[in-house]
C-alpha positions as CSV (number, residue, x, y, z in Angstrom):
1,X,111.5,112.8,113.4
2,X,108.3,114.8,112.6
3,X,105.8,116.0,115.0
4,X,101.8,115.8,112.7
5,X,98.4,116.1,114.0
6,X,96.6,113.0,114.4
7,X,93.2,113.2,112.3
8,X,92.6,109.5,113.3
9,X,92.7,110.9,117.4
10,X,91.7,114.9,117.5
11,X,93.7,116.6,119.5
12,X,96.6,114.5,120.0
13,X,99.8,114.6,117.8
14,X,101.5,111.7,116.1
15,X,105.3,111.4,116.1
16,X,106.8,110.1,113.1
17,X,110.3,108.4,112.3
18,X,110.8,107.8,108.6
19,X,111.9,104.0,107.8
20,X,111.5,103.7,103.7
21,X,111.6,106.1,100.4
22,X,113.4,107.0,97.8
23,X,114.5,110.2,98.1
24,X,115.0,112.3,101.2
25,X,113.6,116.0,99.7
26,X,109.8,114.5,101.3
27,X,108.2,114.3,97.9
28,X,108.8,111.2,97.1
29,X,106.4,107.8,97.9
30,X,107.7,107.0,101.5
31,X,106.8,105.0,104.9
32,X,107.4,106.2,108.5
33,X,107.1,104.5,111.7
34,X,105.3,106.4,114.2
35,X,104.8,106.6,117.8
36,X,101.5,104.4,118.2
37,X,102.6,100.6,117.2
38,X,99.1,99.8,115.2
39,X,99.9,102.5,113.0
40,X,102.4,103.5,110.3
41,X,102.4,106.7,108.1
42,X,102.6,106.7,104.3
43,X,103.2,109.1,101.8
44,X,101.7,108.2,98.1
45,X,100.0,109.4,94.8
46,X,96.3,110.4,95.7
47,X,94.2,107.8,93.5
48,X,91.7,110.1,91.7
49,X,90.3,107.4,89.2
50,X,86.8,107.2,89.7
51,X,85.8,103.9,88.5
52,X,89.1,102.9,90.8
53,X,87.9,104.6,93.7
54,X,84.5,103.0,93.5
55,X,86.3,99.5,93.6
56,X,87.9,100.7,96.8
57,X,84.1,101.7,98.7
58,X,83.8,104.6,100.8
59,X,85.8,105.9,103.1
60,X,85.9,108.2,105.7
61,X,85.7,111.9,105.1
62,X,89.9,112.2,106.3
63,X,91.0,109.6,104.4
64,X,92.3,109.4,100.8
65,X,93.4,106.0,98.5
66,X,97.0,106.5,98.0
67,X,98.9,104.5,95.4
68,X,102.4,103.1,96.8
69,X,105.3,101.5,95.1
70,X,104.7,97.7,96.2
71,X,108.5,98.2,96.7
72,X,108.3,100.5,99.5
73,X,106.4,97.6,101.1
74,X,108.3,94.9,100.4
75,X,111.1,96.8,102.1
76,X,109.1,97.9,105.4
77,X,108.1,94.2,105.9
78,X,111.7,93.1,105.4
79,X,113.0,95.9,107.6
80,X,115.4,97.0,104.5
81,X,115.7,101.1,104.1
């Protein structure tokens, strides 16, 4: 379990418990649990394409588009590792 800081809720950390990847050296595309249910944590590719990211709108200025395996979701909603 990993301890982060929570950018959605300043000052508070997040705990997280890491449910799907493939590779345990924490570079690879991976999902983690974490401690508040409405949320889970994932770990991707940032998606730097412009014309992409224009598709996708704006965001706010802490988050980033990240591109993940649809794998690594299939998984999570199954509840396979």
């Amino acid at each position: 379990m990993r301890v982060i800081q929570n950018d959605s809720r300043p000052g508070e950390n997040m705990r997280l418990t890491k449910k799907h990847g493939d590779c345990d050296d924490g570079t690879c595309p991976a999902m983690w649990d974490t401690d508040d249910p409405e949320l889970v944590a994932i770990r991707g590719a940032v998606l730097t394409d412009a014309e992409a990211l224009a598709d996708a709108g704006p965001g706010a200025a802490h988050e980033r588009v990240v591109l993940l395996p649809r794998s690594i979701l299939e998984s999570y909603r199954s509840g396979r590792p």
